[in-house]
N, C-alpha and C positions, 0 to 999 in steps of 0.2 A: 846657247848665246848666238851662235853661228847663224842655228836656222831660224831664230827671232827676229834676226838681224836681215835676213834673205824675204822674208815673210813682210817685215815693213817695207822693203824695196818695191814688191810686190803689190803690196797693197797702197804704196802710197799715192802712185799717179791716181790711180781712181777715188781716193780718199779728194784730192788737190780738185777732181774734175767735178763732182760731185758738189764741191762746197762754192767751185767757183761760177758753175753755170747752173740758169736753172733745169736742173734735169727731174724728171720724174722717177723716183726710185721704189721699187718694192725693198723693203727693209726689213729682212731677217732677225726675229727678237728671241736671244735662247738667253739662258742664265748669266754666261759672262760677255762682258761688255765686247770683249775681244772678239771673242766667237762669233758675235753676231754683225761685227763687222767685217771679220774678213768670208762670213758668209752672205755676207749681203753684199762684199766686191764680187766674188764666186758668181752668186745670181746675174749681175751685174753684167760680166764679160759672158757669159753664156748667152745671154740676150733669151734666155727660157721665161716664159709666164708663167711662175708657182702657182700651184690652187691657191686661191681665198676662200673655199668649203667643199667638206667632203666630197658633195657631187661632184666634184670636179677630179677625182681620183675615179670615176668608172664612168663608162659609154653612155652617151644619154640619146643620142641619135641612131637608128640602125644602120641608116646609109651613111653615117660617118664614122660606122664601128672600125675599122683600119685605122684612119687618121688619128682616132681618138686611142687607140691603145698604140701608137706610135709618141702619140706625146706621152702618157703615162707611163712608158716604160723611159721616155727619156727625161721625166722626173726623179724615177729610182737609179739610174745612172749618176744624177747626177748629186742623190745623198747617199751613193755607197761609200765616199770618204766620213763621213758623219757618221756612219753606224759601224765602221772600223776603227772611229777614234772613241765607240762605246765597249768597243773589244769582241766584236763581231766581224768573222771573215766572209766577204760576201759572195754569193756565189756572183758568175760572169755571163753578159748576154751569150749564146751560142754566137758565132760568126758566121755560120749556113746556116741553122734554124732560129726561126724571129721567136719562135714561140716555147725555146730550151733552153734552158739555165744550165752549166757546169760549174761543179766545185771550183771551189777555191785549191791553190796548189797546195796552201799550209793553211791551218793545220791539217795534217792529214786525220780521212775520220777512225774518229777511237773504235779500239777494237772491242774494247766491252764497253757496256750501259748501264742504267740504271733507271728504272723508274724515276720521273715521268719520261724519262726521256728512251727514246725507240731504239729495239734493236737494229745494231748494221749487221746484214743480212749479206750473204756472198753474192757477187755480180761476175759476171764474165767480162765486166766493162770493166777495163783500165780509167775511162771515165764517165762514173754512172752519171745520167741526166737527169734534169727535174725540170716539167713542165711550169710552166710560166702561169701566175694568176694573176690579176689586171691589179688587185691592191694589194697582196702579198707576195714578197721575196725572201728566196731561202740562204742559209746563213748557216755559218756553224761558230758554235763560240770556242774560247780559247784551249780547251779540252779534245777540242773534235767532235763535241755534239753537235749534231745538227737539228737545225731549230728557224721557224718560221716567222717573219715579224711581217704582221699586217697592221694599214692604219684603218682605225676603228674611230676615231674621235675626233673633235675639234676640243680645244682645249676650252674655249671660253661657253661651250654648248654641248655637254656630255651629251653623248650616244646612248641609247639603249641598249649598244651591244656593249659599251664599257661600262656600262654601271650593271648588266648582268654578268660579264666576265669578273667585275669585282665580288660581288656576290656570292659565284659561283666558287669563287678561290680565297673565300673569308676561311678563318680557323674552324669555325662551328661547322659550314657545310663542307668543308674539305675532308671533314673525320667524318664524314656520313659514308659509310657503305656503297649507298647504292648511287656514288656523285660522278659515275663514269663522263663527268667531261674533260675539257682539254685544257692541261696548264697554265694557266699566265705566270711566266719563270718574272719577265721583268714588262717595264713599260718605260718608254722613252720617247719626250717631246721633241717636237723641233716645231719651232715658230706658230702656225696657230693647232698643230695637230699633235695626235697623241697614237703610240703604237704599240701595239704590243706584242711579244716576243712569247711567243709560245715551243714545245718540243716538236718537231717533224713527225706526224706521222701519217703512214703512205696509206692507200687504198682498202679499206677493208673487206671490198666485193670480190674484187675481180682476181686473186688471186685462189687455188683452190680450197674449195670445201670437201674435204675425202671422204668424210662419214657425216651420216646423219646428225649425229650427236655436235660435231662440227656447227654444222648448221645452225642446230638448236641451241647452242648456249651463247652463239652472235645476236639469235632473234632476243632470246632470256635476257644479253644486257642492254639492249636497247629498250625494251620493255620495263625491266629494272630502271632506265636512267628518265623517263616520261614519269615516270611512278614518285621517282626522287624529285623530279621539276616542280609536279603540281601540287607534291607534299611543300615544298617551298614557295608556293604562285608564280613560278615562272613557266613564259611559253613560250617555246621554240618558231613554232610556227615556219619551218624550214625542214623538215627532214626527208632529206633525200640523202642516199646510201652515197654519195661524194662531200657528204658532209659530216661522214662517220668514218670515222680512221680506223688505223690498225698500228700496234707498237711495232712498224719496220718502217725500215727505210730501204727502199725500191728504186733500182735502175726504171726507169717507167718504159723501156721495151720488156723488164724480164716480170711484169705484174701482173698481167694475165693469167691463166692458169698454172701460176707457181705454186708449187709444194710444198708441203715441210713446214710450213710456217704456224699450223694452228695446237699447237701441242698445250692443252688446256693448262699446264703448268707455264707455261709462259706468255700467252696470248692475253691481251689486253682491248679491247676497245673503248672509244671516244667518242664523243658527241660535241663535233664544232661548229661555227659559223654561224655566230647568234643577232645577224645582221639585221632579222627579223622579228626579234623577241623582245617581249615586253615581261615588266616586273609588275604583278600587285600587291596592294597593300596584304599585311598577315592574315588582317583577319576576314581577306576579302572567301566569299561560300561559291566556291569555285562553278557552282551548279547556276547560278544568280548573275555571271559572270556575261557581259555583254561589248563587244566592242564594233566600228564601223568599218573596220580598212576594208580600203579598196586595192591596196596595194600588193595583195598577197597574189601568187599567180596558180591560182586552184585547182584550173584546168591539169596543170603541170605536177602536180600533187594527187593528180585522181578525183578532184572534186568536180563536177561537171558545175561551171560558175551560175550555172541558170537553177540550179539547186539552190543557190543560197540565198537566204532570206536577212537581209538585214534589218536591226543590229544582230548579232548572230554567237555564240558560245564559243570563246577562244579557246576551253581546253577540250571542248566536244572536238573542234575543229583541227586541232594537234591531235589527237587521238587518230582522226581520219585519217590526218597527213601519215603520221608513224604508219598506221595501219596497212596504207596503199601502198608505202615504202617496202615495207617487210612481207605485205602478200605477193607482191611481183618475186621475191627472189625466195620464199620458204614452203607455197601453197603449194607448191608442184610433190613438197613429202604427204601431199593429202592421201594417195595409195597407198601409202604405208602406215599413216598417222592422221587416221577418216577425224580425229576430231579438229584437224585445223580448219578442215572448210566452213562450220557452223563458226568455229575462234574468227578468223577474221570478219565472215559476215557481221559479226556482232561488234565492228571496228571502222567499217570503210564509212557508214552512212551516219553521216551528221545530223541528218534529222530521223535517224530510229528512235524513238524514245526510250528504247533498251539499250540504246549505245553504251557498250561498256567504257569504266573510266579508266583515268591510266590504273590506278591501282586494284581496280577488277580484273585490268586484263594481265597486269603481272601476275597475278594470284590466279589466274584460270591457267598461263601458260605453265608456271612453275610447276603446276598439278600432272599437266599434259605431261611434261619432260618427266616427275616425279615417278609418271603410269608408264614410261617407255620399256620393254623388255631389254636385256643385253643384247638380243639377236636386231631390233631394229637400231637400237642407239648407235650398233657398230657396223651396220651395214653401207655401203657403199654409197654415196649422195653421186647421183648421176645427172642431174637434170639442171637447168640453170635458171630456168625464169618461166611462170604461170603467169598466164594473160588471157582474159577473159575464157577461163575454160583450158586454153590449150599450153600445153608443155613442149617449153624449147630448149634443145641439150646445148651445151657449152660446145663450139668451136674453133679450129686451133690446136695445137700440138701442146701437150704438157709440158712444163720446162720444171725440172729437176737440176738445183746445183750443188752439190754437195760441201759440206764445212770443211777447208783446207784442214783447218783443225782435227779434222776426225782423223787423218790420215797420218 
């Protein structure tokens, strides 16, 4: 009653000022009437310009990239009360780095997990960090899980990435085996947008890979999850390895070549960030399959853009992307495993007519791993990245932390 009571005080000079002159107001509209008034006084005294559409939540200028992720993050500042009054504790801008997020002090995070949600992994940091993404901020809910909420949508104009993440997280495809994508736990509006809250999970490259076999069962589910897309007609049309997780969660100084972490009994990967992806219809013959964007960045996916012929095969073209994704960081086991040079050739070029599809090339990988001896599956994965021909090792010092637990 008290703070009801404190809250009209609050609210009411600008309710008085609002109604008695003519001001131009942006008006906050959420479910109760309440809410959206003392969130539209909020706006109000803040003097911030809310987006009115997505773009307006990422950089659209290069030479105004600073200013513009200056505002953008001082939009998410100013709905971390909103997404703590959904039971989410939010993480905090760093005070020395613009571009690190630190926990929240409570809840502290939970010591064990659980599918979908990532394990917490030891850190030497009293306060481990999480780098900043321009439309997502990390959170952990009332448990101590931590968990990522990005805005994906406009309410009155569904996204593509929200109505594949709904898709993706139906009852039928969720019991599919091969649906290695990334949770949608919840989703919560505020005024014209829509967000969704998924589990955190950190870097799946850059930490190490110890043995071959390592390697090989990251490339097997990524290959698996392209397989499971196009059995479904969805295309990602985005894969790049920062957009494929790992079930941990990571100080982002200790994620580099850390250890320990891939023990096939407990490692998981993900396939997120479907900002790119488009759905077709069932019974669309994915080979027949034709679209125009121009929007895609090809170059940056390994497709040289002067290659392509539009209108142009969106799962041929996913294939590529995955393809150039996983030969940068797997070809280099070609010395030891001569059949992945001819696998990927048969992956990167969109206009091969032999281009394999997703589900050919699961089914040629699974063979490969199938034909592995124990002496190469367990041998020592040394190399870090193939490019055009040449092999480049990993460097940096190994960071090994060991489970207080074990002790």
């Amino acid at each position: 009653m008290v703070i009801a009571f404190f809250t009209i005080l609050a609210v009411l000079p600008v309710v008085i000022f609002m109604t008695t002159k003519r001001v131009r107001i942006r008006v906050i509209k959420l479910e109760s009437y309440w809410e959206s008034l003392v969130w539209t006084c909020r706006l109000w005294r803040s003097r911030l310009i809310f987006p009115n559409t997505l773009a307006d939540w990422y950089h659209k200028d290069l030479e105004n990239m600073d200013a513009e992720f200056i505002y953008v993050q001082s939009i998410w500042i100013f709905l971390l009360p909103f997404f703590v009054s959904r039971g989410y504790a939010m993480y905090q801008r760093d005070p020395v780095s613009f571009g690190d997020l630190n926990p929240p002090q409570f809840p502290p995070a939970a010591k064990t997990t659980s599918y979908p949600y990532a394990r917490q992994v030891p850190s030497r940091s009293l306060n481990p960090r999480r780098p900043w993404s321009i439309r997502i901020w990390a959170a952990r809910d009332a448990l101590g899980r931590d968990v990522m909420i990005k805005v994906i949508s406009e309410v009155d104009k569904p996204s593509n990435e929200l109505k594949v993440m709904q898709l993706l997280n139906s009852k039928k495809l969720r019991s599919d085996p091969g649906n290695h994508t990334i949770y949608a736990l919840d989703y919560i509006t505020f005024d014209k947008f829509i967000f969704v809250v998924m589990p955190r999970w950190d870097s799946s490259i850059l930490p190490e890979f110890e043995t071959v076999s390592e390697l090989m069962l990251f490339a097997k589910t990524v290959l698996e999850t392209f397989d499971f897309l196009h059995r479904n007609k969805v295309v990602h049309l985005d894969c790049l390895t920062q957009n494929i997780g790992m079930n941990a969660v990571l100080e982002s100084s200790e994620t580099s070549r850390r250890t320990g972490l891939r023990d096939p009994k407990e490692v998981r990967y993900a396939l997120f960030d479907f900002g790119a992806s488009e759905i077709f219809p069932e019974d669309t013959n994915i080979e027949e399959a034709r679209i125009s964007r121009r929007d895609l960045n090809f170059g940056l996916h390994g497709v040289p853009p002067e290659s392509v012929t539009f209108p142009y095969n969106p799962f041929r073209m996913d294939v590529a992307f995955m393809g150039n994704s996983l030969e940068t960081y797997v070809r280099h086991l070609e010395n030891r495993i001569p059949e992945l040079g001819p696998f990927f050739d048969s992956l990167v070029d969109v206009n091969d007519p032999n281009q394999l599809s997703a589900s050919q090339a699961f089914s040629r990988f699974t063979n490969i791993c199938n034909g592995l001896s124990p002496e190469v599956a367990n041998a020592p994965n040394e190399a870090f990245i193939w490019q055009d021909g040449a092999v480049l090792k990993r460097y940096g010092d190994i960071i090994t932390i060991p489970d207080p637990t074990d002790f």
